[in-house]
matplotlib code that plots the C-alpha trace (Angstrom):
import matplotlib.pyplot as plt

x = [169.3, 168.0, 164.0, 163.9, 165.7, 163.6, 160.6, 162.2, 162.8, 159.1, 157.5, 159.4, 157.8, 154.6, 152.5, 154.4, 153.3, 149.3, 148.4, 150.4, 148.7, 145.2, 145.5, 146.6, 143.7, 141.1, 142.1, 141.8, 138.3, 137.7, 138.9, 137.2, 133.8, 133.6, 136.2, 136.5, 133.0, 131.5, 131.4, 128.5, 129.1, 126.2, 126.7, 124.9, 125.4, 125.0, 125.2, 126.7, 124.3, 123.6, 125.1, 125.3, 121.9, 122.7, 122.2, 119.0, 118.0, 118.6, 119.8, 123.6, 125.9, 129.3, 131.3, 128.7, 129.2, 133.0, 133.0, 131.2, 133.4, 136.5, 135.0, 134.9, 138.2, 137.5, 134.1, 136.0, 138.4, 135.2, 133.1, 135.4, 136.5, 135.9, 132.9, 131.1, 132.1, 131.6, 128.0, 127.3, 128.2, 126.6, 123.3, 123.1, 124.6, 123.1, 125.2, 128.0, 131.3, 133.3, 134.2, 137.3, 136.7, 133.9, 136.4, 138.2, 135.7, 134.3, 135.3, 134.8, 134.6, 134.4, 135.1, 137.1, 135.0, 131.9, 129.9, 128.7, 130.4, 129.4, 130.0, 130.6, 130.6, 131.6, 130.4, 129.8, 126.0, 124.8, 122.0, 124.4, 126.4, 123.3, 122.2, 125.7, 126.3, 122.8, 123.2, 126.8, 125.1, 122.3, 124.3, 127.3, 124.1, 123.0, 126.5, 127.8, 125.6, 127.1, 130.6, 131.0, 128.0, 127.0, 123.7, 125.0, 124.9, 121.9, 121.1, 120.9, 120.4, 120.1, 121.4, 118.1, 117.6, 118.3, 116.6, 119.4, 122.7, 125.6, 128.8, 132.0, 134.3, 136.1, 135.8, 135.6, 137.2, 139.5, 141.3, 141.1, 142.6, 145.3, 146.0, 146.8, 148.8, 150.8, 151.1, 152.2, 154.8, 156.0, 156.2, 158.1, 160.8, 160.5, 161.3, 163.3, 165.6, 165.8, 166.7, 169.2, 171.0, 170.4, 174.3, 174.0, 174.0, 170.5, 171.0, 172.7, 172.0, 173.3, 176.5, 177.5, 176.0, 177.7, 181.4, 181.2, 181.7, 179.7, 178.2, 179.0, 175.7, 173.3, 171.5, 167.7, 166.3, 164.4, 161.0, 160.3, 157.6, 160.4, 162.6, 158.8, 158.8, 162.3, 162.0, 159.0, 160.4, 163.5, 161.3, 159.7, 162.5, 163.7, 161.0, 160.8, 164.5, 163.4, 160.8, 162.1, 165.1, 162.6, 160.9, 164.0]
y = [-248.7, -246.9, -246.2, -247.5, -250.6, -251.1, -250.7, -253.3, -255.8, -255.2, -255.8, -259.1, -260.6, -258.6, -262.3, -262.6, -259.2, -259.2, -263.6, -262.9, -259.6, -260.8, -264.4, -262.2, -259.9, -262.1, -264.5, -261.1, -260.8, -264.4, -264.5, -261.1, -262.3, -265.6, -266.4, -263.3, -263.1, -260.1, -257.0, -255.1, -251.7, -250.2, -247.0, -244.9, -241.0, -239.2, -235.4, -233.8, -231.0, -230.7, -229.4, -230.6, -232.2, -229.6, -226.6, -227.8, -227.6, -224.2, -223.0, -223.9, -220.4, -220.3, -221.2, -224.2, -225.4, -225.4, -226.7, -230.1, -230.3, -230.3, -233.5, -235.5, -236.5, -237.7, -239.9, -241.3, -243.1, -243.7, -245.3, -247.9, -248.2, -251.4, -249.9, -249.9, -252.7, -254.8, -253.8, -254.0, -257.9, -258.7, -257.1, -258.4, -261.9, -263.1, -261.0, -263.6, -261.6, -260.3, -256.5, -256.9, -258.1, -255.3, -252.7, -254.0, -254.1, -250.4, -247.6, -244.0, -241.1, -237.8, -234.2, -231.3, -228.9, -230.7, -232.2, -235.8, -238.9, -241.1, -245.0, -247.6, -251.4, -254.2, -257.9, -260.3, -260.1, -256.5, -257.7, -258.1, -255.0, -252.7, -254.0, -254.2, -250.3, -249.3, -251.1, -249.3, -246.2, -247.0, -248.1, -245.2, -242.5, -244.3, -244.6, -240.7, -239.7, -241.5, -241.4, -237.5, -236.6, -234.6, -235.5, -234.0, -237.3, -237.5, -240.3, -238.3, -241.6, -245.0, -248.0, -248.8, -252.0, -252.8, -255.4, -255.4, -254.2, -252.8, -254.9, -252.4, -255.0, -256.9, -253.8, -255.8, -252.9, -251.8, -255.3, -256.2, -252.3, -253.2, -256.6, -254.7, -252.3, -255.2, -257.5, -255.4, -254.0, -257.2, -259.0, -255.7, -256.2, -259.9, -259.5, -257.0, -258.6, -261.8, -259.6, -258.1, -261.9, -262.7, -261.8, -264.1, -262.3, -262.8, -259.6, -256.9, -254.5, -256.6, -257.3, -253.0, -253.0, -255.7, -256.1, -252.9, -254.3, -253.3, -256.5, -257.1, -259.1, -261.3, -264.7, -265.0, -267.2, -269.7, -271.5, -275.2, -273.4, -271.7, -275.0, -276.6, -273.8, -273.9, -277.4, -277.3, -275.0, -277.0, -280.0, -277.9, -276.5, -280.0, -281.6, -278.7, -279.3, -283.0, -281.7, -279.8, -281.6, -284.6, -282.0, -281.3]
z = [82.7, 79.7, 79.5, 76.1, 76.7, 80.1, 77.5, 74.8, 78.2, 79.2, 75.6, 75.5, 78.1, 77.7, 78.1, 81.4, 82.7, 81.7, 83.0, 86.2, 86.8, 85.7, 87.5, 90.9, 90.3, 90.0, 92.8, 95.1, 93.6, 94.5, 97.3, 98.9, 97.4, 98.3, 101.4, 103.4, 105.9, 105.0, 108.0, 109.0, 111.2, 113.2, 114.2, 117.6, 118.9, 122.0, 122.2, 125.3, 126.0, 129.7, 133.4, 136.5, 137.9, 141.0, 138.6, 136.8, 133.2, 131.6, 128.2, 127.4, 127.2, 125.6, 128.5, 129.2, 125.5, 125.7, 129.6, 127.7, 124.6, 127.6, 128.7, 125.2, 125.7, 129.5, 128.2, 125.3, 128.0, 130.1, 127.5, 126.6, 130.7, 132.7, 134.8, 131.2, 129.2, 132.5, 132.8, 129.2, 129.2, 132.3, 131.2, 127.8, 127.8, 124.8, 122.9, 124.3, 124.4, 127.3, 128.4, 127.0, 123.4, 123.9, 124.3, 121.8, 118.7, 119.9, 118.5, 119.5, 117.5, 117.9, 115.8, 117.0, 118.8, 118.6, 121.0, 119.5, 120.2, 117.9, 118.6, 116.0, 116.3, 113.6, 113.5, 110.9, 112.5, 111.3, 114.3, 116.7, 116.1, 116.4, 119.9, 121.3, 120.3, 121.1, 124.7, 125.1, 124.5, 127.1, 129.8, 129.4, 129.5, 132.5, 134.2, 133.8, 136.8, 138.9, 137.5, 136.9, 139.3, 135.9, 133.8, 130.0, 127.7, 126.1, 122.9, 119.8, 117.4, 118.0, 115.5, 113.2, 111.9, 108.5, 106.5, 103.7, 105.2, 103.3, 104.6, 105.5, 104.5, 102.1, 99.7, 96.8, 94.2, 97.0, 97.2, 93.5, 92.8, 95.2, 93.9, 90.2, 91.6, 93.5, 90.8, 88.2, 90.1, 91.4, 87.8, 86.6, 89.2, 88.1, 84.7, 84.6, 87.3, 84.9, 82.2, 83.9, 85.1, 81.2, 80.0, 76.9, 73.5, 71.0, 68.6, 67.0, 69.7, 72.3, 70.3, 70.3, 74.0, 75.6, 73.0, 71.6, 68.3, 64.7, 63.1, 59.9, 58.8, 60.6, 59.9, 59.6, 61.6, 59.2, 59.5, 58.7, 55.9, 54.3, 53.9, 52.7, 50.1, 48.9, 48.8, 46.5, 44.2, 43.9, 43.0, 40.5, 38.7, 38.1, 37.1, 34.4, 33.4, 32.3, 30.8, 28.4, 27.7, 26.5, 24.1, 22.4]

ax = plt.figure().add_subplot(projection="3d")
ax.plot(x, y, z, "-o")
ax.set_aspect("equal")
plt.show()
C-alpha cells in the first residue's frame, strides 16, 4: 500500500482517529486517578561490614570487603527465607499478613560489587510499609548470628515517616502516555483495515486504480443551497420576462 494513499485513507477518517484516541486517553486518566488505589513504597538498608564475632572488631582489608560482597547473594535467599518471614509475622501481628504474602511483597535489592542491600516494601498503607520493612530489617540483623554464626549486617537507614507520601503507583502520565500510544495505533489498524474491505468505487482515482480506465468527466455532487439558488434565479428571470413584455 502506497504512503500517500495510506495518508489520503487516514485524513478521511481523521474524526475517527482523534475522539477514539482522546476518549481512550482520558478514560486511562480517569481511571488511574480515581479507581486504581494509590501505592506507597518504603524503603530500609543494611550494610555488610563486619567478620566473624570469633575474630572481633577490626578494620575491613580487601579480602574482608570481597569475602562480604560473596555473601550478598546468600542473604538475599536468606532474607526472604522462612526462618525470617515466619518471625517477622509472629512478632508483629498487627501488621496482619502471613510469611508468605511477606515474601511475596518484599523485594531485595542489591548493586554489583557493593555491599548494601537495600529492602523495599509496597502497600496501599505508606504506614504499614515502613514498619513491615523496618521490622524485616530488625529481625534479619538479629537472625544472621545465629544463621551464619557471622555478626556483619548492620542497619545503615531505616524507613522514616512521611507525613505526605509520594504514591509509586498508578503513574498517572505513564498510563495516559501508554493509553495514546495504544489507541492510536489500534484505530490506525482499524481504519485502515476498513478501507482496505471498502472495494466500492467513490472517485476518479479509484476508477484508474481499481479498472484501470481514464474518466472522461465527472458529476459534482450538488447541495440543496445550489438547487435554492438556481431556483431563485429562475424565478427571477421570469418574473423579469413578464415584466418587460408588459412595458412594450
Amino acid at each position: 500500500m502506497e504512503l500517500k494513499l495510506m495518508i489520503q485513507m487516514l485524513k478521511k477518517r481523521l474524526w475517527l482517529i482523534i475522539a477514539f484516541v482522546v476518549v481512550c486517553t482520558a478514560g486511562a486518566g480517569l481511571y488511574s486517578k480515581y479507581m486504581m488505589t494509590p501505592v506507597y513504597q518504603a524503603e530500609s538498608t543494611l550494610i555488610v561490614n563486619k567478620m566473624s564475632m570469633e575474630q572481633g572488631p577490626r578494620g575491613l582489608d580487601v579480602n574482608e570487603i570481597t569475602s562480604n560482597i560473596m555473601l550478598i547473594n546468600s542473604y538475599k535467599v536468606i532474607i526472604t527465607s522462612a526462618s525470617i518471614m515466619d518471625k517477622v509475622a509472629v512478632q508483629h501481628p498487627e501488621f496482619g499478613v502471613t510469611s508468605q504474602e511477606l515474601a511475596d511483597h518484599l523485594e531485595v535489592v542489591t548493586v554489583q560489587n557493593s555491599q548494601v542491600i537495600t529492602l523495599k516494601m509496597k502497600d496501599p498503607s505508606y504506614a504499614r510499609a515502613m514498619g513491615i520493612v523496618n521490622a524485616v530489617a530488625k529481625v534479619f540483623k538479629e537472625q544472621i548470628p545465629q544463621i551464619m554464626k557471622v555478626d556483619n549486617i548492620s542497619i545503615l537507614d531505616n524507613a522514616k515517616p512521611e507525613t505526605d507520601p509520594a504514591p509509586v503507583s498508578p503513574r498517572l502520565k505513564v498510563n495516559m502516555a501508554v493509553a495514546f500510544a495504544a489507541s492510536f495505533l489500534i484505530v490506525v489498524g482499524i481504519v485502515l483495515l476498513l478501507e482496505y474491505l471498502d472495494d466500492t468505487v467513490k472517485n476518479e482515482y479509484d476508477v484508474e486504480r481499481y479498472l484501470e480506465l481514464t474518466t472522461l468527466g465527472s458529476i459534482r455532487k450538488m447541495k440543496k443551497s445550489d438547487l435554492q439558488t438556481r431556483s431563485s434565479n429562475r424565478t427571477k428571470k421570469q418574473a423579469g420576462e413578464k415584466y418587460a413584455t408588459l412595458s412594450q
